[in-house]
C-alpha positions in Angstrom: -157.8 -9.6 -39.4 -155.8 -6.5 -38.9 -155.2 -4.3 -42.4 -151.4 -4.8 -42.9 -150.7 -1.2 -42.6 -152.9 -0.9 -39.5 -150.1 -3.3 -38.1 -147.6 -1.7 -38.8 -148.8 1.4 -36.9 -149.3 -1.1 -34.1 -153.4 -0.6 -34.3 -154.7 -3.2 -31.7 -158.6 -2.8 -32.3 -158.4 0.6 -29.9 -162.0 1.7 -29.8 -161.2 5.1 -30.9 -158.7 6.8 -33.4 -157.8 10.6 -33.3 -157.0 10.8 -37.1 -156.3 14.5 -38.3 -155.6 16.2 -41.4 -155.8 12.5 -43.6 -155.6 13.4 -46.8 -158.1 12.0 -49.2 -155.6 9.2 -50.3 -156.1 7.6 -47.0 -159.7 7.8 -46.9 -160.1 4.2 -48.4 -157.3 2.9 -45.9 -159.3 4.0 -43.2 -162.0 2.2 -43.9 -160.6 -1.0 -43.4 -160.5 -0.2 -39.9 -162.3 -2.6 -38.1 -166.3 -1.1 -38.1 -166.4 -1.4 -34.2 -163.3 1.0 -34.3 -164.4 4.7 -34.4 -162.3 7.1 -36.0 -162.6 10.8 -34.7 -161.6 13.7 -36.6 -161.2 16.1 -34.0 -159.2 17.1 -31.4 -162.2 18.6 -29.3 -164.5 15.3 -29.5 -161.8 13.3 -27.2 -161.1 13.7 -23.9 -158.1 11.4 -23.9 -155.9 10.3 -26.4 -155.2 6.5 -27.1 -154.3 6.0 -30.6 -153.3 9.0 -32.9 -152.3 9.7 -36.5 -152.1 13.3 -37.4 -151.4 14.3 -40.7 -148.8 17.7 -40.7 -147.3 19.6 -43.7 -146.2 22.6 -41.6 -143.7 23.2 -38.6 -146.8 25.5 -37.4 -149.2 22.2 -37.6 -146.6 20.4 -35.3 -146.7 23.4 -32.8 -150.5 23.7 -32.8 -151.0 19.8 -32.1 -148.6 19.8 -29.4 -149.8 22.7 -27.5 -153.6 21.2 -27.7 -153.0 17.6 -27.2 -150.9 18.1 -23.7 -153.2 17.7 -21.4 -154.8 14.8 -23.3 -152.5 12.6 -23.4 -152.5 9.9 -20.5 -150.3 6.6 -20.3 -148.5 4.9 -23.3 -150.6 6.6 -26.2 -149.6 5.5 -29.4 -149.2 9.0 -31.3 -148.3 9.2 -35.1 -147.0 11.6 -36.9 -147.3 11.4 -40.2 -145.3 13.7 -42.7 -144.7 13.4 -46.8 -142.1 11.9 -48.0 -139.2 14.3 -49.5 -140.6 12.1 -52.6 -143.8 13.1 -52.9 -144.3 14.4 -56.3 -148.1 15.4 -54.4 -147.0 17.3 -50.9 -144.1 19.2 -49.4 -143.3 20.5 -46.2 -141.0 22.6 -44.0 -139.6 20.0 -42.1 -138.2 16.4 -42.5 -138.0 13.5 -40.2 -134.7 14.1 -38.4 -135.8 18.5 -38.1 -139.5 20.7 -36.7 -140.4 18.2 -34.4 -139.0 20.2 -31.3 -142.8 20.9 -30.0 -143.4 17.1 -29.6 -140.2 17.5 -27.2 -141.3 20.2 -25.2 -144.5 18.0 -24.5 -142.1 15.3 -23.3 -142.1 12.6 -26.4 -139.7 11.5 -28.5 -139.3 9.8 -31.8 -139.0 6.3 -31.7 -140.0 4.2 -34.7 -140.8 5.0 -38.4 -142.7 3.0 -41.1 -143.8 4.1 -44.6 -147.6 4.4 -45.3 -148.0 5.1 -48.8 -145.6 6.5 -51.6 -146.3 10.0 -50.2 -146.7 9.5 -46.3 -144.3 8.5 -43.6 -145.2 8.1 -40.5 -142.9 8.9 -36.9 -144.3 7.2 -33.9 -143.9 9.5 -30.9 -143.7 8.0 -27.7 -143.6 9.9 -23.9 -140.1 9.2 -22.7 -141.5 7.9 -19.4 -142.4 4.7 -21.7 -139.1 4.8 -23.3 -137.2 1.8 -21.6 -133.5 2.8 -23.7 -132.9 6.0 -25.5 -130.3 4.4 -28.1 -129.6 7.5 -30.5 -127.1 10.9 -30.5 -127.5 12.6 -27.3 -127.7 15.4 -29.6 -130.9 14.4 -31.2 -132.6 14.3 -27.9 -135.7 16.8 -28.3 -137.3 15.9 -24.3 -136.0 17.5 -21.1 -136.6 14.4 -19.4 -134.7 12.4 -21.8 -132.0 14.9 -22.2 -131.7 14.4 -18.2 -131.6 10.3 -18.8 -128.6 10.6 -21.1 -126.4 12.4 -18.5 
């Protein structure tokens, strides 16, 4: 049986996660993964990216993910990004969840779903706009060339 949060951040037994920058809080969480499942901590041990959840604190962070992951992505990847909470009393960052995520634009993705994983951690699910089947939100919140183009 799937982990409840795990379903929530649609995990469907992928063989591989990417999972970067976890924080030691969700150490434990990963390991109720299922054991066939194995979960990669860097970028440079995949070739291809299925199922990702990247841990960022730092605009910088978003930049340097996007820029390396391009040419790794392939299909309907499930990509993550996960973010603390303006809450947190234990993390802060430089960004929020409607602001930074620009460089997940310029790589053609866009936000589309949002679930909470602890009482620090958010997580934004980031989906290529080629997978996108209705972009329902404020044309001006539109990050991706392509789906700036769908919206005229």
């Amino acid at each position: 049986m799937i982990d409840p949060l795990f379903k929530k951040l649609a995990f469907k037994n992928q063989a591989e996660v990417l999972v970067l920058g976890a924080p030691e809080s969700f150490q434990l969480a990963l390991k109720k993964l299922p054991e066939e499942t194995q979960v990669i901590s860097s970028l440079n041990q995949v070739n291809q990216i299925g199922y990702a959840l990247v841990f960022v604190t730092q605009k910088a962070e978003i930049q340097v993910f996007a820029e390396a992951c391009r040419d790794k992505i392939a299909g309907d990847t499930i990509l993550w990004m996960c973010y603390p909470k303006g809450s947190s009393k234990k993390y802060s960052c430089d960004f929020n969840r409607d602001q930074g995520w620009e460089p997940m634009g310029e790589i053609g993705f866009e936000p589309v779903s949002m679930v909470a994983i602890d009482e620090d951690w958010s997580a934004l699910r980031f989906r290529n706009v080629h997978f996108i089947k209705t972009l329902k939100r404020n044309p001006d919140h539109i990050m991706s060339k392509e789906g700036k183009a769908r919206m005229q």
